[in-house]
C-alpha positions in Angstrom: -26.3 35.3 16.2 -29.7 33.2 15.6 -28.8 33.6 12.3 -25.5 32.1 12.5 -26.8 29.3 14.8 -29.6 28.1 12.0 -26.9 28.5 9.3 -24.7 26.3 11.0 -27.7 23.8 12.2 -28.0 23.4 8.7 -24.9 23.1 7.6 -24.5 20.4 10.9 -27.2 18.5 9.3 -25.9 18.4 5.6 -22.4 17.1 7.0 -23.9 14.5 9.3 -26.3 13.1 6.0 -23.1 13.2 3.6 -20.4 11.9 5.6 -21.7 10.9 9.2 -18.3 10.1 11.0 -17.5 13.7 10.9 -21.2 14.8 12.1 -20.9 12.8 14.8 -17.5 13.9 15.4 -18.0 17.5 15.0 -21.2 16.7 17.9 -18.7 16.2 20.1 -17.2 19.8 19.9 -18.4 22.9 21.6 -19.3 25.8 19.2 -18.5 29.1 20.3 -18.9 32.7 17.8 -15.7 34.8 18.2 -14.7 38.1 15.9 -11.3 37.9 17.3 -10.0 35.1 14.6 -10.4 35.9 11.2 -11.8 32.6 10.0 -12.8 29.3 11.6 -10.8 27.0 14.0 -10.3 24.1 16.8 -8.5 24.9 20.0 -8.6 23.8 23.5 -11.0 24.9 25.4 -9.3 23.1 28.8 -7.4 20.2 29.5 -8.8 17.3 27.6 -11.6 18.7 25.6 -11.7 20.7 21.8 -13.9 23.5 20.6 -14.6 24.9 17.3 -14.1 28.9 17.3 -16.0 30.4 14.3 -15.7 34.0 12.6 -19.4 35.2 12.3 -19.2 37.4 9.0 -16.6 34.8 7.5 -19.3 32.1 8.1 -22.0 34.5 6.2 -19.9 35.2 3.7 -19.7 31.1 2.3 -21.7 29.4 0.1 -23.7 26.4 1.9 -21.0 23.5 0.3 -17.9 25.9 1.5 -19.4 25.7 5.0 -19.8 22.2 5.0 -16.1 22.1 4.1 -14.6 24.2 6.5 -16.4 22.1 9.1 -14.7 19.2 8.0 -11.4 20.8 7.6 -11.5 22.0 11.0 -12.6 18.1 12.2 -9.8 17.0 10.2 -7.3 19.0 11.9 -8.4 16.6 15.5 -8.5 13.2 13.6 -5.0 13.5 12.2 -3.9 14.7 15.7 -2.6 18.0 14.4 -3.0 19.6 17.4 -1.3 17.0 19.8 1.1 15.1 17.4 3.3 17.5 15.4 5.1 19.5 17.8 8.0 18.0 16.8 8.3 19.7 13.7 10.0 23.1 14.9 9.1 25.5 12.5 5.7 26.4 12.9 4.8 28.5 9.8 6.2 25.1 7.2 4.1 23.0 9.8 0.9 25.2 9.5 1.1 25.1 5.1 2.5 20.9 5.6 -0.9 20.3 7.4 -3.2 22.1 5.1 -2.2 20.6 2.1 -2.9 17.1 3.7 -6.0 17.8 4.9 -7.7 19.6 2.0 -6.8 16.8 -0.2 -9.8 14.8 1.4 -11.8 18.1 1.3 -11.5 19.0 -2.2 -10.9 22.8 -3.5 -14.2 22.6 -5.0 -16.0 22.6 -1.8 -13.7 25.6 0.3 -13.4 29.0 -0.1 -11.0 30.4 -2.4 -7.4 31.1 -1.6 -6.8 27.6 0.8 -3.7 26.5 1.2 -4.1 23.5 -1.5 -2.0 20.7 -2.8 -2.5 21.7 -6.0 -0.6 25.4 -5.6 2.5 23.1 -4.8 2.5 19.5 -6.6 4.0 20.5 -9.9 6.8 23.1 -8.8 7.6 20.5 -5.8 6.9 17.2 -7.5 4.7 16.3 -4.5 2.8 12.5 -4.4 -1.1 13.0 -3.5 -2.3 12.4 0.7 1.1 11.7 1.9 1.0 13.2 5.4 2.2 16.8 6.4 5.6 15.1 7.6 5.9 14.2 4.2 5.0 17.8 2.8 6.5 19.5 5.8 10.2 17.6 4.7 9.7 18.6 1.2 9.0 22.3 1.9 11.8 22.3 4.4 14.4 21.0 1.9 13.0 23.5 -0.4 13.1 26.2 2.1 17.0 25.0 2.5 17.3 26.2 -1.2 16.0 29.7 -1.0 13.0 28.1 -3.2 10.9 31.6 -4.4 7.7 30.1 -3.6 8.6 29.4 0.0 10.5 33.0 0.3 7.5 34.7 -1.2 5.4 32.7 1.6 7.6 33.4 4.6 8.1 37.2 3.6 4.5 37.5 3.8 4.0 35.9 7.2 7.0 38.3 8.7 4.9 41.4 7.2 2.0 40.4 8.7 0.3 39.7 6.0 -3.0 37.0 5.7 -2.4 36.3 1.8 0.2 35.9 -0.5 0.8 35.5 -4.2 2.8 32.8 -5.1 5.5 33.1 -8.2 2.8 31.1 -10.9 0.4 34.0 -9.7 -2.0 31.7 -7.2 -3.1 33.7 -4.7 -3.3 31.8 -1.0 -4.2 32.3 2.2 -1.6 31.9 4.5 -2.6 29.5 7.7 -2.9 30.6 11.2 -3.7 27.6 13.4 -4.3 28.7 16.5 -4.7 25.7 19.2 -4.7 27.2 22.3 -3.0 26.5 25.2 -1.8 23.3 24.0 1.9 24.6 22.8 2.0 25.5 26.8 1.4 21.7 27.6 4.0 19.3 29.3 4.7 15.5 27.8 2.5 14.5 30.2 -0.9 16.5 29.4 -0.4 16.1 25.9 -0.5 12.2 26.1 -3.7 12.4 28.0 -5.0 15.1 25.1 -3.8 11.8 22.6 -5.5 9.7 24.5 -8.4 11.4 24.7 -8.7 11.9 20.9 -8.1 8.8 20.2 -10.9 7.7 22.7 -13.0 10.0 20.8 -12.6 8.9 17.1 -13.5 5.2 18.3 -16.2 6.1 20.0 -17.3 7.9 16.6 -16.1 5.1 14.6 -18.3 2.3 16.5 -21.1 4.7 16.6 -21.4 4.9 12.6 -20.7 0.9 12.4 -23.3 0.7 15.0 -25.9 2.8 12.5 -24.5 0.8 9.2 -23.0 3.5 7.9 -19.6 4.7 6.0 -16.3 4.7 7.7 -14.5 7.6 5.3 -11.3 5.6 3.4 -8.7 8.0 5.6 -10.3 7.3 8.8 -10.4 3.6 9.0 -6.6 3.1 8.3 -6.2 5.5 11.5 -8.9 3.8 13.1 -6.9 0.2 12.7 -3.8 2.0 13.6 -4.8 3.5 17.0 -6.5 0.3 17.7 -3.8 -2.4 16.7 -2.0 -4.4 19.2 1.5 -5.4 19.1 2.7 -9.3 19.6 4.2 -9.5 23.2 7.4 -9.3 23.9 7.8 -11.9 26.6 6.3 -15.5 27.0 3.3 -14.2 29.9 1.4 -17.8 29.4 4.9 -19.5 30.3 5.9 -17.2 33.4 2.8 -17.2 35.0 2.4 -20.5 34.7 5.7 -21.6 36.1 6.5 -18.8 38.3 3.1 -17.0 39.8 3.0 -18.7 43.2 -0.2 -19.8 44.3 -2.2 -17.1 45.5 -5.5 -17.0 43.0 -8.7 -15.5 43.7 -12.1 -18.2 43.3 -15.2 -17.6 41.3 -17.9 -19.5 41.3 -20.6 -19.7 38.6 -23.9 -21.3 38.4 -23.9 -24.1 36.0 -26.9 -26.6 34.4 -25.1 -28.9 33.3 -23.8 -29.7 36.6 -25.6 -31.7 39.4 -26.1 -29.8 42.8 -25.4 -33.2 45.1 -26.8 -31.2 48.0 -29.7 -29.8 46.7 -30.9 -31.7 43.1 -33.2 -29.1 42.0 -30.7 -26.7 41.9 -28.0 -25.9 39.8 -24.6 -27.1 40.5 -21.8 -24.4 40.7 -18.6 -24.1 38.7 -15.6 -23.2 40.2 -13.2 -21.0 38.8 -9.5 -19.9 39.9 -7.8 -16.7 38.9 -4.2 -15.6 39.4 -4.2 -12.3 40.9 -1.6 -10.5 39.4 -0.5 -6.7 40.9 1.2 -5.2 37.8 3.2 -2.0 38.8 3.8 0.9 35.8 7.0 3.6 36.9 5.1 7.0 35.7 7.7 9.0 36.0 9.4 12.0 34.3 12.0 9.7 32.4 9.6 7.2 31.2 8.8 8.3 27.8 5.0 7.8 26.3 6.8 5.1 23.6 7.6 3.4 27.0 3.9 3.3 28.4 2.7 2.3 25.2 5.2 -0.6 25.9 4.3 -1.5 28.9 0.4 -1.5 28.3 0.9 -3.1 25.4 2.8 -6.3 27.5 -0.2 -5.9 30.4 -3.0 -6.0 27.9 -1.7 -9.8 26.6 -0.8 -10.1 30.6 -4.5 -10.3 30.8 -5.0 -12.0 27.9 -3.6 -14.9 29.9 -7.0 -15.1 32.0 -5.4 -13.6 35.1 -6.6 -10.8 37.4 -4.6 -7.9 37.3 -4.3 -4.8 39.9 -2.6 -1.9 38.1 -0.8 0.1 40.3 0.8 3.7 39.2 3.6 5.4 41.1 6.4 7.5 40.2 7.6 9.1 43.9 4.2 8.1 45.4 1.4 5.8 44.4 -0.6 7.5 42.6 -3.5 5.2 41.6 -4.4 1.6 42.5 -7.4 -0.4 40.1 -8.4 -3.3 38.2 -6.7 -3.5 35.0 -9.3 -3.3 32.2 -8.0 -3.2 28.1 -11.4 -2.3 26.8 -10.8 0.8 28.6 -8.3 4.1 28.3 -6.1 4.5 30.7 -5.8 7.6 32.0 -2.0 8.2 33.3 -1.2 9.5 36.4 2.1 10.8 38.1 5.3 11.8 36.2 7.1 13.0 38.4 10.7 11.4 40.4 11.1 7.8 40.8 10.9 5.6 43.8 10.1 1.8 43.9 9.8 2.0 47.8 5.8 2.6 47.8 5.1 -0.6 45.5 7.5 -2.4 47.3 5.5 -1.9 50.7 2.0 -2.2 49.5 2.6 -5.4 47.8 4.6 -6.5 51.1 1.2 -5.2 53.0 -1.3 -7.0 50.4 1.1 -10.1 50.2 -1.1 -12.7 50.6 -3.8 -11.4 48.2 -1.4 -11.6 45.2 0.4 -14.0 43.0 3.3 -11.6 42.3 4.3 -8.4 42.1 5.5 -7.0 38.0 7.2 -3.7 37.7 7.1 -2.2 34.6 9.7 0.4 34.1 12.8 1.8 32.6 14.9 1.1 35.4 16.3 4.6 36.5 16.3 4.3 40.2 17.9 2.4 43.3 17.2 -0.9 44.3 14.5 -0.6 46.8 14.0 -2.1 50.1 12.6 -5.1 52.0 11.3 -6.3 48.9 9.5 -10.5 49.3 7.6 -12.8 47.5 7.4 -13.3 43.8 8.9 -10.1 41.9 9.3 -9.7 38.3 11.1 -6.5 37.0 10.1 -5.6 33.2 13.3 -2.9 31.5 11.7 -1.1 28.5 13.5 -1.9 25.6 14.5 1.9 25.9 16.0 1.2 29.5 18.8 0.2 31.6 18.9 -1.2 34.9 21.4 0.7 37.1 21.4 -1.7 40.0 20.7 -5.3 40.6 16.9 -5.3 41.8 15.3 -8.5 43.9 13.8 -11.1 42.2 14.0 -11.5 38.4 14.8 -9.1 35.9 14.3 -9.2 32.3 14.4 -6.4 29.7 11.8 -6.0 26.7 13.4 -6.3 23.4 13.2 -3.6 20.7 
């Protein structure tokens, strides 16, 4: 096993020196030898964090550039969010040959071991357009699965016999793909947006580490990169409501200031005073608010804050679940999803009353009216939602 540790030190280093985004990235990942997968691949190794499984004699049996490239296909696999994005696509063996022929596209043939699943075994007999996206490739092989295409027959006949190759009708020879992710099928809605999250957290953090060092963004990582980080124009006027209808609670700073004269003491510095509305923002984490909807709503609260308010973030689906300051430079980890019930907001922010401006519930409006309710309240529908009862205060629903 020393061995196979140097070998992939090395092959570590060469990855890191060519294209750095995905040494870092791959630095993130544990590394674990295992004869009980017959080549290389990332899986889960718990809740929120990846691991790269390795076949010891498939490892010895590449060439030093091949190595190099079935690190990066692996790392490829987490930066498209393979593992936590596609599970849509029902059938898993169309999914598995979709993926592969994205990702070796940015790999090259040249630099993996013979018989990958490659774009070029397909683009002439399916008329395919180069680094599409395996939705893309996974709806053509479908359609042509619909068909009784021979390629695709061939393919699937091999998989039901068990078979690791196959030998496609033009005479390519392929290996079939067996992504194994781990427990991450198993998952609920709820774990696999905190896995999303995670990744994404992950690839910035590797993406302002090479910037940091001056060096290369790869071409298919910064569109993703100014994807996962893009945020979407509000939906509703914040500036204008808090403004107008925030009450008057605020919360004073004061800051030291030279250009200010201290009356009382001269040789001092004067002090600035600055006042803060001191927002408590509400998210519904239920079961039945979908992660489209919590996008939403954190969207809304990030230029909620843009407005130069305070904001207390308060999660709850049948019970609060966590209370903090609302901060957009950092993930937020989502807690709850379970039944709904307005009730526990409703009686902290009757409790805390005098600390906030107003209380603004973000959710998609499945539930009763609750009870009791004071004060400044502000009820935000998803555009997704429906409010089944008249709530207190002012309701407003997001548009799509």
């Amino acid at each position: 096993m020393r061995k196979n540790a140097e070998s992939l030190a090395k092959a570590s280093k060469n990855l890191m020196l060519t294209e750095p985004f995905y040494g870092l990235l791959l630095m993130s990942l544990n590394k674990v030898w295992s004869d009980k997968l017959p080549t290389a691949g990332v899986r889960l190794a718990n809740k929120i964090n990846y691991e790269l499984a390795i076949n010891p004699e498939f490892w010895e049996s590449m060439t030093e550039k091949q190595k190099v490239g079935v690190l990066k296909h692996e790392l490829l696999h987490i930066a498209f969010f393979h593992l936590t994005d596609y599970d849509h696509l029902s059938d898993r063996e169309i999914r598995n040959i979709a993926m592969d022929i994205e990702i070796n596209q940015y790999v090259g043939a040249e630099n993996l071991p013979e018989g990958c699943c490659l774009y070029e075994n397909f683009k002439d007999e399916y008329d395919l357009e180069e680094k599409k996206g395996s939705i893309y490739y996974y709806d053509k092989l479908m359609q042509k699965k619909k068909e009784e295409d021979p390629i695709i027959k061939a393919i699937l006949n091999a998989i039901t016999n068990g078979e690791p190759q196959c030998e496609l009708p033009n005479g390519d020879v392929i290996d079939l793909p067996q992504h194994d992710w781990g427990n991450i099928e198993n998952m609920n809605e709820a774990e696999k947006k905190l896995l999303s999250n995670q990744t994404k957290h992950i690839i910035k953090q590797v993406g302002d580490q090479v910037m940091k060092s001056k060096g290369m963004i790869p071409g298919e990582m910064s569109e993703l990169l100014e994807r996962i980080s893009k945020v979407e124009p509000p939906k509703f006027d914040w500036k204008g409501y808090i403004r107008r209808f925030a009450g008057k609670s605020v919360k004073v700073y004061t800051k030291k200031s030279r250009r200010k004269y201290n009356k009382r003491l001269p040789d001092n510095p004067g002090l600035k005073i600055k006042r803060q509305k001191h927002i408590l923002a509400a998210i519904d984490t239920s079961g039945s608010v979908s992660t489209t909807e919590l996008k939403e709503f954190l969207n809304e609260l990030y230029h909620m804050k843009k407005t130069g308010s305070e904001v207390t973030l308060i999660q709850c689906d049948t019970a609060i679940s966590h209370v903090g300051i609302f901060d957009p430079k950092k993930d937020l980890e989502i807690h709850g999803r379970g039944g709904t019930d307005f009730q526990p907001v409703i009686d902290y922010y009757n409790e805390h009353f005098k600390h906030f401006s107003c209380l603004i519930y973000f959710t998609d409006g499945e539930c009763g009216s609750p009870r009791n309710a004071k004060g400044n309240l502000l009820w935000v529908i998803s555009s997704n939602g429906r409010a089944y009862e008249k709530f207190p205060g002012t309701t407003i629903q997001l548009e799509e």
